[in-house]
Phi, psi and omega in degrees: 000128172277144191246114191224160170212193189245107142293120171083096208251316188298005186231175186321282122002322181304274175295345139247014163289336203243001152279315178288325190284340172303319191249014178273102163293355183272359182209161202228125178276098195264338211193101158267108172238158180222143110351282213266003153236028203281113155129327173314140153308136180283356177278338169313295198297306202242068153345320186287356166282338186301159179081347203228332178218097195275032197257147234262122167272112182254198203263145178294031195294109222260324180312314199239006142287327190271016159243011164250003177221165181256288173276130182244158157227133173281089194279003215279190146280137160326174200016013144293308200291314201304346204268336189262310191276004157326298200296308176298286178323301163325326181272319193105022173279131153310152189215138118275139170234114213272343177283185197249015202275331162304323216309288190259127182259010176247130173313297177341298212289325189291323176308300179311319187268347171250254179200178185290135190276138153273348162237041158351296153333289190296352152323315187279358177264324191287148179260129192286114207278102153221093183297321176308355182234331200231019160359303179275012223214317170253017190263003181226029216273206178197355200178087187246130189258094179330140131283141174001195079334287161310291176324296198302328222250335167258339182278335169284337174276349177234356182307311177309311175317294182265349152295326187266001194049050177271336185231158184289092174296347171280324193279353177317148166206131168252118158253115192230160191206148177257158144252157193320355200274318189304326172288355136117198182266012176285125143341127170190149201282345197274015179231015181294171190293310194283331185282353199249280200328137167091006224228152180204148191162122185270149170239165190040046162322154183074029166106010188264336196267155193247039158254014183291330202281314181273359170259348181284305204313327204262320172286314177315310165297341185297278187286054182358047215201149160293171172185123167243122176253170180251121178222135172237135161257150172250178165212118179266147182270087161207160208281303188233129168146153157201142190227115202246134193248101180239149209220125182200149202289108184281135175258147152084182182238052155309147187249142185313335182269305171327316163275357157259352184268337188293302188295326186283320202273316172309301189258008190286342154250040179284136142324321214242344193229101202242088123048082203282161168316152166310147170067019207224122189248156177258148157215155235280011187250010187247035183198007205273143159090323188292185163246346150342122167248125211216125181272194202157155200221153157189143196249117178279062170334306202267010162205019159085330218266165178232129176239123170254156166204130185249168195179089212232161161297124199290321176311316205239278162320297172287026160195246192277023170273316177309322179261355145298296191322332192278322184305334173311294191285330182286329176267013180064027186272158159300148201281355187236002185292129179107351198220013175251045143284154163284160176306155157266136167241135026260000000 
């Protein structure tokens, strides 16, 4: 059994590594740690755990973690995680790390959108954990840098597109909406129950958000090309999802059963990824709970244009189901073990 544990267990992301890991037969969850509940049971903290995970939430003491676990996963905030995973790699532990300090592979840039890095080195060893693109790559890693959220639900929807040069990588435009889970579980007022409920509303416009620097990177290798996108997030008054409506100037003269037959060819042995019927669109209460990406296609005639639409859990696909399935590969497990429930519904 690999022996593993969660640095920062208390948040959202937290509570369901450790919900999925309940049920990995290949791994034994030895060590959950909080701050702000060290000492607590996490079934205290998260009730939905009971019965199923009795372990004591400790103080992060990074000397006397590493002789309880092999494998971590870093559940932490930016400039947290760079500061914890040196330390681990050093000990010969393995990591996905769930912050965005990994993330990005030119320093600058993680430097303009974040802050200054301090292990800089270590960029160039983490592997960008999407597994449908970089698979042999983190089946050899030692240190996989988890992805967005947003970013997974637009690079798997547009990646077949800009492998083939079929659309205008300047014309991209991304919509993409969340539900409040994406804002994680620190109390803050733009996410109470009375400021989100009854409500739709986009934030951080214009170039603001900072999963832009890491879906331009990852599309741009996609189209062996710069690519700059126009990306707005929404916040849905809903708990968990995220559904990304992305747009784009189609080149040459593909036809719809052709860009759909590209995408059923891409993906017909994804584990994870699943391909809706013509005319039949995805949405995020048919993927909740999952590891699931579940795409939709449509062809605009009259403008030219191809709308892709994804749909993945933020929660699970977008955060830790995602960082298991790469823990699956880094440790030679099967890639879906722990992660073939169907979504739950309603």
């Amino acid at each position: 059994m690999l022996r593993v544990g969660i640095i920062g267990a208390s948040g959202y992301t937290g509570v369901e590594l450790a919900r999925i890991l309940a049920n990995h037969s290949a791994c034994d969850l030895t060590v959950v740690t909080s701050r702000q509940y060290a000492g607590k049971p996490l079934s205290a903290v998260f009730p939905s755990l009971r019965g199923h995970i009795d372990l004591i939430c400790e103080h992060p003491d990074l000397e006397q973690l590493q002789k309880k676990a092999d494998f971590f996963f870093t559940a932490v905030p930016h400039k947290t995680a760079m500061d914890i995973v040196p330390t681990l790699l050093n000990a010969g532990k393995k990591v996905v790390d769930l912050s965005a300090d990994f993330r990005l592979r030119d320093t600058d840039v993680y430097e303009q959108w974040y802050q200054a890095h301090s292990c800089p080195d270590l960029i160039k060893k983490a592997v960008y954990g999407l597994p449908e693109i970089y698979r042999q790559q983190v089946s050899s890693a030692v240190l996989t840098a988890n992805p967005g959220c947003y970013p997974t639900s637009v690079i798997l929807g547009l990646a077949p597109l800009l492998r083939e040069h079929i659309i205008d990588p300047k014309t991209l435009i991304i919509d993409s909406k969340s539900g409040t889970s994406g804002a994680g579980r620190t109390a803050s007022v733009g996410t109470l129950f009375c400021e989100v409920t009854d409500g739709f509303r986009a934030y951080k416009v214009g170039g603001a958000h900072r999963h832009i620097p890491e879906m331009e990177q990852e599309l741009s290798a996609l189209a062996e090309n710069d690519v700059t996108i126009s990306f707005t997030p929404h916040l849905l008054p809903i708990s968990r999802g995220i559904l990304s409506t992305m747009y784009a100037s189609l080149l040459g003269n593909n036809d719809m059963q052709t860009i759909q037959e590209l995408y059923e060819d891409t993906y017909g042995n994804e584990p994870f990824v699943r391909i809706y019927p013509q005319g039949t669109f995805p949405a995020t209460q048919h993927v909740r709970g999952s590891n699931c990406c579940d795409i939709g296609l449509q062809l605009d005639p009259r403008t030219g244009r191809i709308i892709v639409m994804s749909a993945i859990d933020n929660i699970v696909k977008g955060a830790a189901g995602q960082a298991v399935q790469n823990m699956n590969l880094m440790n030679g497990f099967a890639e879906s073990q722990g992660l073939t429930g169907a979504p739950f519904f309603p």
